[in-house]
Backbone as a ProteinNet text record, in pm:
[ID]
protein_1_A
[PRIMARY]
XXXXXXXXXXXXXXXXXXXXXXXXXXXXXXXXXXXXXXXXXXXXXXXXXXXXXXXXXXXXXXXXXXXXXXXXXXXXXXXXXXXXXXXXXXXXXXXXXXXXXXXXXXXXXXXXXXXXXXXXXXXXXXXXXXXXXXXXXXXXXXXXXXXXXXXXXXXXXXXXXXXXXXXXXXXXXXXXXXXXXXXXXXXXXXXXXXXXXXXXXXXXXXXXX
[TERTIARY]
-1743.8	-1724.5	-1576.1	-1537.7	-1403.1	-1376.2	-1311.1	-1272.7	-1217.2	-1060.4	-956.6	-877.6	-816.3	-740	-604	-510.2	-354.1	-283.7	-239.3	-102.7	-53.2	20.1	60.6	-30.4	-30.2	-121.8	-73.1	-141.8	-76.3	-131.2	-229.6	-265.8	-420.6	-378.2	-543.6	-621.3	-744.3	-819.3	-924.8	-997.2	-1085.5	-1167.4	-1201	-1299.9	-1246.1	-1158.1	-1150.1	-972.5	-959.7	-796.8	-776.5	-644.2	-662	-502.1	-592.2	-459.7	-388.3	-313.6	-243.7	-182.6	-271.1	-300.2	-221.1	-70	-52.1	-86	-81.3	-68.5	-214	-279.4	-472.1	-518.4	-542.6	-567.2	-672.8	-701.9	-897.6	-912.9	-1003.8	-1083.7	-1134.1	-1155.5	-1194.6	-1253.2	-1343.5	-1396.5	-1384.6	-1324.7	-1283.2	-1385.7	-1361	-1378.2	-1270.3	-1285.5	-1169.1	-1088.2	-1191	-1030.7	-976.9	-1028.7	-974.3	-875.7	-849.1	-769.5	-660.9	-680.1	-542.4	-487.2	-509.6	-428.6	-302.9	-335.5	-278.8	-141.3	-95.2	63	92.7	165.3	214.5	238.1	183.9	173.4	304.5	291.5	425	417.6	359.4	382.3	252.5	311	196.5	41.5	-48.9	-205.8	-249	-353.6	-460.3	-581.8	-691.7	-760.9	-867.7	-1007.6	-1107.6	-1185.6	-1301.7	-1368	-1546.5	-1567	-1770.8	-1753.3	-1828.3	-1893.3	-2018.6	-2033.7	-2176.9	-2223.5	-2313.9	-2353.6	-2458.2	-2489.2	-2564.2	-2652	-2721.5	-2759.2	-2649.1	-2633.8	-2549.4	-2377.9	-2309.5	-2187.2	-2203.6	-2076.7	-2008.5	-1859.5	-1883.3	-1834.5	-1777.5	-1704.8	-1568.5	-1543.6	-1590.5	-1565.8	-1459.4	-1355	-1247	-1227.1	-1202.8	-1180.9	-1039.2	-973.1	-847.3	-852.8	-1004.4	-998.5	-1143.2	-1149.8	-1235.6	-1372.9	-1315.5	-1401.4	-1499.7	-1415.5	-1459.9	-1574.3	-1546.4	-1617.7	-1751.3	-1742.8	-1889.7	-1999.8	-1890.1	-1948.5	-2048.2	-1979.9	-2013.1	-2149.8	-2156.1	-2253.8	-2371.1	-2330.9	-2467.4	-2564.9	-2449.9	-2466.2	-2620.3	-2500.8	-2636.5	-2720.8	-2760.5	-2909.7	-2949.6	-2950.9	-3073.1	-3114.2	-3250	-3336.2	-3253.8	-3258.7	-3247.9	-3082.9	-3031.8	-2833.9	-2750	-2771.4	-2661	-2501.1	-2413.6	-2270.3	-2246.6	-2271.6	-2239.6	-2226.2	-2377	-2389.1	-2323.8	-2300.8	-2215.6	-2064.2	-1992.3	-1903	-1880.2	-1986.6	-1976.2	-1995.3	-2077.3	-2073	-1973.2	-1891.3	-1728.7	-1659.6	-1675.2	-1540.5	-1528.2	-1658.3	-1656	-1684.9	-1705.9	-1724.8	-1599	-1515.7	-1500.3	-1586.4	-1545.8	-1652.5	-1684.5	-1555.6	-1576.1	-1648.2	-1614.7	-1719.8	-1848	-1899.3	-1995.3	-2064.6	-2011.5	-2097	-2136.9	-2048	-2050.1	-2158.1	-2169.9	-2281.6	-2404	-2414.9	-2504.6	-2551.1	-2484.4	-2554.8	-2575.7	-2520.6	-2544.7	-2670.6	-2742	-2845.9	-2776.3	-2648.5	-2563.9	-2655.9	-2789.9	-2833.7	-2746.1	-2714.6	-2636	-2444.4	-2405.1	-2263.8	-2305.9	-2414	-2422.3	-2488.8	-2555.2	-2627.7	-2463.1	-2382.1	-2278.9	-2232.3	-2223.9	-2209.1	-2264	-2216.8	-2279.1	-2402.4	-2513.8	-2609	-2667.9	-2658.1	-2728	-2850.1	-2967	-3041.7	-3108.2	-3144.9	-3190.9	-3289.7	-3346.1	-3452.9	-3361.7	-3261.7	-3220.5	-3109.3	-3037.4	-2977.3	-3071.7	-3165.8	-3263.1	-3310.7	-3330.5	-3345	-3227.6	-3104.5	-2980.7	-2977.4	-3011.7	-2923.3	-3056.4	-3189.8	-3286.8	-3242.6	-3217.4	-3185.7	-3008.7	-2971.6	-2803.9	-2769.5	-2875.3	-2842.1	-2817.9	-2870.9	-2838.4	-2743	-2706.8	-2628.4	-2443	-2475.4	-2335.9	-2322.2	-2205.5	-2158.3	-2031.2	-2105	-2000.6	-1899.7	-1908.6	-1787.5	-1713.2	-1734.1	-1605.7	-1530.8	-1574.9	-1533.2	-1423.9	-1482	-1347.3	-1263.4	-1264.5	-1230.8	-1105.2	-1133.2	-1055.4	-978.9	-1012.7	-886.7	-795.1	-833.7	-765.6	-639	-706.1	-588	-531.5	-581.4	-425.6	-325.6	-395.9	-325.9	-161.9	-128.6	-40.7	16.2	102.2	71.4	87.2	122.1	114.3	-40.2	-27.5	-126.6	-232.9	-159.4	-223.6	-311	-233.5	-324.3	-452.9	-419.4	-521.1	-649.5	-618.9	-710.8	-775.6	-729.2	-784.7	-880.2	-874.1	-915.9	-1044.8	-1029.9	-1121	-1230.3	-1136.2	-1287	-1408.9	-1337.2	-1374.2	-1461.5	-1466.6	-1538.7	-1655.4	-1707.3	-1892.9	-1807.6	-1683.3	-1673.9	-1665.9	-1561.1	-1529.5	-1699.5	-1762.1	-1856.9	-1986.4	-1974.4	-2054.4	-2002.1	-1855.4	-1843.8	-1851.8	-1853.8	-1865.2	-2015.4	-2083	-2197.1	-2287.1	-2211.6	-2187	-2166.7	-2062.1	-2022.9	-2103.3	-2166	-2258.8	-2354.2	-2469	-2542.9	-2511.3	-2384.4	-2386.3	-2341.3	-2375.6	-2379.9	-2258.8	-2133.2	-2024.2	-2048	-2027.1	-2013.3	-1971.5	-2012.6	-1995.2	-1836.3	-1797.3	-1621.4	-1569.7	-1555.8	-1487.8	-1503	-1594.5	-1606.4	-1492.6	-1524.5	-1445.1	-1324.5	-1297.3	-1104	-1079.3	-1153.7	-1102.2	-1119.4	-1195.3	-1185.6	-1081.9	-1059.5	-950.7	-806.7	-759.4	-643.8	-647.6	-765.2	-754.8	-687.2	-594	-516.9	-589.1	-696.6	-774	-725.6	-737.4	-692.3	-822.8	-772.6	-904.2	-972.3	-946.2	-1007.7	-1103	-1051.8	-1079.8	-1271.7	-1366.2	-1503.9	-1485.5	-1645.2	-1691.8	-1664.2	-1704.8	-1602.8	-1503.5	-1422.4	-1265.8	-1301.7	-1308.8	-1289.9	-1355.1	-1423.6	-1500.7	-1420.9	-1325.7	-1260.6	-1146	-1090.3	-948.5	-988.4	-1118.7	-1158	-1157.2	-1289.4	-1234.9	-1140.2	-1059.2	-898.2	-880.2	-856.5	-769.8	-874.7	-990.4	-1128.8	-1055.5	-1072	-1033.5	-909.8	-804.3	-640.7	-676.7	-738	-800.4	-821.1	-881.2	-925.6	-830.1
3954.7	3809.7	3778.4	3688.5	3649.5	3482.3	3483	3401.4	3299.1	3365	3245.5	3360.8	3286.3	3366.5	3312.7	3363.6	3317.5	3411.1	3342.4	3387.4	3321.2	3355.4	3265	3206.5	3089.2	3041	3073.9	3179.6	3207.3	3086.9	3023.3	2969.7	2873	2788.8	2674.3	2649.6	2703.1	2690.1	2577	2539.5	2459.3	2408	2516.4	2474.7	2615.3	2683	2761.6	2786.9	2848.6	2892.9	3030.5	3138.2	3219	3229.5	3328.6	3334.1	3463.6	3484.9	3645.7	3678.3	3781	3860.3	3972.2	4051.9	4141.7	4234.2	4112	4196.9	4198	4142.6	4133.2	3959.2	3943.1	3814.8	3809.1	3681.1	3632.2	3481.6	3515.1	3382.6	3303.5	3199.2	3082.9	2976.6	2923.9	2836.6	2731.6	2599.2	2537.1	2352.1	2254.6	2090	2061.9	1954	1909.7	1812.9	1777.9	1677.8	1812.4	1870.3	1941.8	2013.2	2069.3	2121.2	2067.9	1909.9	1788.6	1752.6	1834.1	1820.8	1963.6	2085.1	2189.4	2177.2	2260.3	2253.9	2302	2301.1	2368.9	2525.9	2580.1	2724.6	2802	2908.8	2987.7	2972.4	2840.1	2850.7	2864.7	2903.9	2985.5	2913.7	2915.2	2820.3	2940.7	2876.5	2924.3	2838.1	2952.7	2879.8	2919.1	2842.6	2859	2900.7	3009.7	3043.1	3102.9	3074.1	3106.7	3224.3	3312.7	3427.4	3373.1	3370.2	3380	3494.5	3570.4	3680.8	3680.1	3667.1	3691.4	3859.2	3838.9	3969.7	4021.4	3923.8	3978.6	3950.7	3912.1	3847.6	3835.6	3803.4	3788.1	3665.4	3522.2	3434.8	3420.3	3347.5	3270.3	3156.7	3056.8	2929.6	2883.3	2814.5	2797.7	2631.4	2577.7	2508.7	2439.6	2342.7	2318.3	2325.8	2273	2246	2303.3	2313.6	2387	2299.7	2182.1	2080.5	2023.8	2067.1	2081.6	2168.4	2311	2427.2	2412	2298.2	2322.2	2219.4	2092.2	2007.6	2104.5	2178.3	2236.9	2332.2	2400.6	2463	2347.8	2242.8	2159	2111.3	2118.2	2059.3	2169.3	2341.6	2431.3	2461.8	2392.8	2437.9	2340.9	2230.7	2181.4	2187.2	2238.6	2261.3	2187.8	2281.7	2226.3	2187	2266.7	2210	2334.2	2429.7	2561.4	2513.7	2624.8	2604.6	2544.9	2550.3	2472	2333.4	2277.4	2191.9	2111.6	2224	2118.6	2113.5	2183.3	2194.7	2052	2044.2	1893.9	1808.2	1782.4	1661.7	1586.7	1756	1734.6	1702	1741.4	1655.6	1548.8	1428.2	1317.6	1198.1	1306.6	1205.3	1321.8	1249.4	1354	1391.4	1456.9	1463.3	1356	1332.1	1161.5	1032.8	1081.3	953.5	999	1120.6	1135.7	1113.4	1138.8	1089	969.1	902.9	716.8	672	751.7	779	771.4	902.9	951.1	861.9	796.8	700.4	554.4	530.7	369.2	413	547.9	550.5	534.4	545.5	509.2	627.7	659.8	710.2	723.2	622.6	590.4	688.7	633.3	774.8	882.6	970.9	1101.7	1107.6	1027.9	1093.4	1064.6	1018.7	1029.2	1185.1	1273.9	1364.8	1471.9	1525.5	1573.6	1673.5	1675.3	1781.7	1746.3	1609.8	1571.3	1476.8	1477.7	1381.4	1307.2	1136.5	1110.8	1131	1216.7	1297.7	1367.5	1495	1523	1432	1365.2	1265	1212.1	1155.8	1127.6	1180.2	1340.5	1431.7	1458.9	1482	1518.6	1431.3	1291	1184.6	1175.7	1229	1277.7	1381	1462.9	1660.5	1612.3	1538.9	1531	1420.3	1357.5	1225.7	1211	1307	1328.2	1455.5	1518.7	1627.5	1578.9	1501.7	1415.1	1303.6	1265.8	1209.4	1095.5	944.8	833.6	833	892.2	842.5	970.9	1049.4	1204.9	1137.3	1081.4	1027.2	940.9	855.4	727.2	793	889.6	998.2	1033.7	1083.1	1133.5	1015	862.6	811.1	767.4	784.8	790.3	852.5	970.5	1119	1073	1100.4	1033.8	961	828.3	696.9	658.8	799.8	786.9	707.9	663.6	584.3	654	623.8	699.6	714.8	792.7	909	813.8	712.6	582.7	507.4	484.4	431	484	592.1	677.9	705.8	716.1	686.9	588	485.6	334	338.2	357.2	322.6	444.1	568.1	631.9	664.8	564.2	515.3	430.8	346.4	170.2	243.4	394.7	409.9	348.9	298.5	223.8	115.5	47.3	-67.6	-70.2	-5.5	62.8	128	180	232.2	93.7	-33.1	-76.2	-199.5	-217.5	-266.2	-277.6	-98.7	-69.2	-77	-18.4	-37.7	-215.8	-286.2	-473.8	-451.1	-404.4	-426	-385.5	-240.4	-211.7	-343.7	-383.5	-478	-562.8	-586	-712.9	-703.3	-556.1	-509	-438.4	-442.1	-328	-202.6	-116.7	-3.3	60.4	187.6	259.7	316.4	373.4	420.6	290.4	166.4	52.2	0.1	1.4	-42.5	18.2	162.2	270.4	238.4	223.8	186.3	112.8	-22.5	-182.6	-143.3	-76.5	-80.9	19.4	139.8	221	149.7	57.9	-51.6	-154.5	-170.9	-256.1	-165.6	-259.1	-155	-237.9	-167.5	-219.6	-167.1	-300.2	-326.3	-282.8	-321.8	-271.7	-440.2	-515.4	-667.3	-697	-592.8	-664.6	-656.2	-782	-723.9	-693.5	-656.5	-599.5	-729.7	-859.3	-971.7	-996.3	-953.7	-931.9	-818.6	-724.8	-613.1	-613.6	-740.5	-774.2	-843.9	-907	-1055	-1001.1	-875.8	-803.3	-771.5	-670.5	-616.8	-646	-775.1	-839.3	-868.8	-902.5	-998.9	-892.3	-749.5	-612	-624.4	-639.9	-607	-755	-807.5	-951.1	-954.4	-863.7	-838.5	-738.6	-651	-544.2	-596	-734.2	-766.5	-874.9
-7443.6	-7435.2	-7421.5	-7321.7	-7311	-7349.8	-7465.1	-7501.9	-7431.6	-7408.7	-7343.3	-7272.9	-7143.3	-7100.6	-7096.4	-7126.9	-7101.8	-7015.7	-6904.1	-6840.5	-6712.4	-6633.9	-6514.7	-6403.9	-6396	-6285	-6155.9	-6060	-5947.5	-5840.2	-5874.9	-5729.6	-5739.1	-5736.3	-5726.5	-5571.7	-5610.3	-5453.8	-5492.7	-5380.9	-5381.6	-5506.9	-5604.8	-5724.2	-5832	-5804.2	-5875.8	-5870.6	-5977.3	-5990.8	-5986.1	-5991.1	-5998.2	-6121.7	-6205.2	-6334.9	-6332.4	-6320.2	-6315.9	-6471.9	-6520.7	-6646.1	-6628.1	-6609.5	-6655.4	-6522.6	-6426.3	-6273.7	-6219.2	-6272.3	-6257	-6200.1	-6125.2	-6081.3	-6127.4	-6217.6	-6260	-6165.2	-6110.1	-6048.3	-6096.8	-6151.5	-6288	-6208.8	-6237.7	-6149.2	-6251.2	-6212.1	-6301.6	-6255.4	-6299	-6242.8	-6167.7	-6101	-6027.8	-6125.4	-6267.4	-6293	-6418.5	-6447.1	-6543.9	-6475.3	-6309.9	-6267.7	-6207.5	-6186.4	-6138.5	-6310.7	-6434.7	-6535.9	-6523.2	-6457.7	-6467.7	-6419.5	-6516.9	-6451.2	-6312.9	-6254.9	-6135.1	-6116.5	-6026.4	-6016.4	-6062.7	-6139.2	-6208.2	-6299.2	-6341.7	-6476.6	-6584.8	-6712.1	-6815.6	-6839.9	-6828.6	-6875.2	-7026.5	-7068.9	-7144.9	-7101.6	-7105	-7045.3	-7156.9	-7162.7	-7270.6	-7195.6	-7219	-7062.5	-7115.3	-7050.9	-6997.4	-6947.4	-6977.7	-6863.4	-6820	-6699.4	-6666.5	-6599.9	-6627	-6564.6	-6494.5	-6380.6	-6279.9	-6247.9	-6170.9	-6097.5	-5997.7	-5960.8	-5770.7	-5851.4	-5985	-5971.1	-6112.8	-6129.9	-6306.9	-6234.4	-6333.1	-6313.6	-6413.6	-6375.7	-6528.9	-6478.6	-6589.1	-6622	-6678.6	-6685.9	-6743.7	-6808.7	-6888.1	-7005.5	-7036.4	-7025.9	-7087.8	-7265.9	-7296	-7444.5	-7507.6	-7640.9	-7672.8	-7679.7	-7716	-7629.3	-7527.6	-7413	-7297.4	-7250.1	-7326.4	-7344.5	-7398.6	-7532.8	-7613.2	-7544.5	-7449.1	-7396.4	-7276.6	-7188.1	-7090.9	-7146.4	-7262.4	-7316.1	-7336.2	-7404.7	-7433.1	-7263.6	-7200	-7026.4	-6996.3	-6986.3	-6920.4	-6992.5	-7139.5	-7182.2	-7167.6	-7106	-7021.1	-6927.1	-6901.7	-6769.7	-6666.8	-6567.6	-6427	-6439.8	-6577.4	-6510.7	-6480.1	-6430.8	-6442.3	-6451.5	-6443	-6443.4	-6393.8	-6223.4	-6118	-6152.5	-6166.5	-6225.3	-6348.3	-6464.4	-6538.5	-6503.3	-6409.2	-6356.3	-6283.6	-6188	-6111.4	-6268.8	-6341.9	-6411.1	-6454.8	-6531.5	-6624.9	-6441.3	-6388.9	-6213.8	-6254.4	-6282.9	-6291.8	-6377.7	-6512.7	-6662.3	-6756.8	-6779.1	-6926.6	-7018.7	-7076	-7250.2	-7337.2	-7305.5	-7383	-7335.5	-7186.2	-7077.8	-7074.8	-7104.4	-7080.5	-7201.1	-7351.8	-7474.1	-7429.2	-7445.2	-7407.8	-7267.3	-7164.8	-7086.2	-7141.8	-7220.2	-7279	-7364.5	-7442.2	-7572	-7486	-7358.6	-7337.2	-7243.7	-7195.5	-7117.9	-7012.5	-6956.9	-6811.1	-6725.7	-6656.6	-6570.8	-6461.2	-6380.4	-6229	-6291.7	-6386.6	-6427.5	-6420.8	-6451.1	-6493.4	-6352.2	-6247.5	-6137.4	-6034.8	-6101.4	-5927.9	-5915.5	-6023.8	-6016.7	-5862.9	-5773.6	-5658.8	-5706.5	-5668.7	-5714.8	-5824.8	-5896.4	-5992.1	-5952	-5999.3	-5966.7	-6012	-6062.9	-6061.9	-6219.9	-6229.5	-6293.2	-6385.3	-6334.2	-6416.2	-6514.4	-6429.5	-6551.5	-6719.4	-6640.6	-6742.6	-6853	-6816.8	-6837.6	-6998	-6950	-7024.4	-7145.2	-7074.8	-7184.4	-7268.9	-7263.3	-7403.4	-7461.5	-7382.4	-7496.3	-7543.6	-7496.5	-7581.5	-7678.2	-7618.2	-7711.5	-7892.1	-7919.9	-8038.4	-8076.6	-7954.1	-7933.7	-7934.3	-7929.3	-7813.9	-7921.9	-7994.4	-8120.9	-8003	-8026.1	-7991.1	-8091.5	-8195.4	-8297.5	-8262.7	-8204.7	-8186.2	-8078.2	-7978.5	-7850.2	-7920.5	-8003.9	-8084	-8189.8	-8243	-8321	-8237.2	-8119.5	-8031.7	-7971.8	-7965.4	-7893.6	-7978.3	-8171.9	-8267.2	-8265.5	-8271.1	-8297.8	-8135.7	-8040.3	-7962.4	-7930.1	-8001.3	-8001.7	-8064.3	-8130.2	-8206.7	-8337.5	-8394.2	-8502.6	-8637.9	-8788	-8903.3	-8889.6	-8996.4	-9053.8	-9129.3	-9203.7	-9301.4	-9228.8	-9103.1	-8992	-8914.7	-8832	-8830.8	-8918.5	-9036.8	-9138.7	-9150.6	-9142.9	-9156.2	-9076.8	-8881.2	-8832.9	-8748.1	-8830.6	-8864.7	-8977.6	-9032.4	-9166	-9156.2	-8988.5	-8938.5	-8834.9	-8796.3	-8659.1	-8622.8	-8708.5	-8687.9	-8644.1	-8639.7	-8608.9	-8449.4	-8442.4	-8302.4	-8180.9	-8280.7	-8206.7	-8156.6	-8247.8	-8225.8	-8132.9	-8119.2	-8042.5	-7910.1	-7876.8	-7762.9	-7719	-7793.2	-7808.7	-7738.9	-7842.1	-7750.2	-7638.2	-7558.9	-7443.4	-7361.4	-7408.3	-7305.6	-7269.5	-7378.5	-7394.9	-7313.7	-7283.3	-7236.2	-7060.9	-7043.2	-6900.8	-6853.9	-6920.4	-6863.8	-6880.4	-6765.6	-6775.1	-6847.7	-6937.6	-7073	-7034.4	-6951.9	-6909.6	-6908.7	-6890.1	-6898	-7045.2	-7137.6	-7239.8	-7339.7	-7314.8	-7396.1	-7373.9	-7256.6	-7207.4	-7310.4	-7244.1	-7360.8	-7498.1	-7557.2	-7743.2	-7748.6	-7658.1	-7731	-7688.8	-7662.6	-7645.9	-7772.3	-7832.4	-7972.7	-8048	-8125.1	-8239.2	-8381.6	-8402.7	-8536.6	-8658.1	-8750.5	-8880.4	-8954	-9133.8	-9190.1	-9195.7	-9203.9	-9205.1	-9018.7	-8960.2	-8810.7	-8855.7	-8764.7	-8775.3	-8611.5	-8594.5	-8451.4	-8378.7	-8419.8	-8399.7	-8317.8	-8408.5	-8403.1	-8257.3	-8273.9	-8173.8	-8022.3	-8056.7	-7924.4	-7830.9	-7894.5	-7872.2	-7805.9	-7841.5	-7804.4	-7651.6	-7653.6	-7616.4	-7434.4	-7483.9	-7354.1	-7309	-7369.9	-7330.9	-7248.6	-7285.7	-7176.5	-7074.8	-7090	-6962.8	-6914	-6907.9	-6825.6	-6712.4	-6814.1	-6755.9	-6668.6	-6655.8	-6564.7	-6409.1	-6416.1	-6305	-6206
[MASK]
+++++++++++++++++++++++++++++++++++++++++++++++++++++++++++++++++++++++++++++++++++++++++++++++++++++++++++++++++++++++++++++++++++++++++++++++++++++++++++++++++++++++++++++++++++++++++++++++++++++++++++++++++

């Protein structure tokens, strides 16, 4: 089993990269947005990585985050999604767009994916839905948001607030990736209600347009 690989990125092709290990080129078949984050060739990656083993071939999947990785695992144990497949999904939802997918029932997000259909979308957002946590997604625009530590806290104690606001927005017909934008731009207090967070919320969805 191969974990992660680290060393110089020699060269990005179409859907895959190639990493040079110690004079050994590995072929990594990566997403397209996970690979418009990579640094510029020469310089050092780690990558988090899949084997897939085939009859005819032995593949490597590659990962910026470990994240990314467990998302991609929940992807191919559902019927009808191989690598390929969750490869295209992560191109065009993050992990985080795709929880938020996943919990608003967004069918039409998870089918723009190329090679997805229809059926199988449907499909995913039953076997993950309880797989796939909206509060890790807001968890995560926490810890990036920057800010003390006191804060962070606060507003990871409030996540049901945050989650249900978004939650509103869906309801009220915005798209689950636009909802998520506008609540992770609220800078919530411990007094704010879902209220309050609705009200911000829109104001940035409004300035958007």
């Amino acid at each position: 089993m191969i974990s992660y690989i680290r060393g110089q990125l020699a060269s990005v092709e179409e859907d895959k990269v190639i990493v040079d290990v110690g004079g050994v080129g590995y072929g990594i078949y990566m997403s397209t947005h996970s690979m418009s984050l990579l640094p510029s060739a020469g310089n050092e990656v780690k990558l988090h990585t899949y084997l897939n083993v085939k009859e005819e071939a032995m593949q490597l999947f590659g990962f910026l985050t470990r994240d990314d990785l467990q998302v991609f695992k929940l992807l191919i144990g559902v019927s009808g999604i191989g690598p390929k497949g969750g490869q295209s999904i992560l191109s065009v939802l993050s992990p985080d767009d795709l929880r938020f997918a996943v919990a608003a029932g967004d069918v039409k997000a998870i089918q723009a994916a190329p090679g997805i259909g229809k059926k199988t979308a449907e499909k995913l957002i039953v076997e993950l839905r309880d797989k796939l946590s909206i509060e890790t997604a807001l968890e995560h625009a926490v810890s990036g948001a920057g800010g003390d530590a006191g804060a962070q806290e606060a507003v990871q104690a409030d996540s049901g607030v945050l989650s249900d606001a978004v939650q509103a927005l869906v309801a009220l017909g915005y798209g689950s990736t636009e909802a998520l934008k506008a609540v992770k731009q609220v800078e919530l207090t411990e007094e704010m209600s879902v209220e309050d967070v609705l009200k911000q919320a829109l104001k940035f969805m409004a300035l958007d347009f």
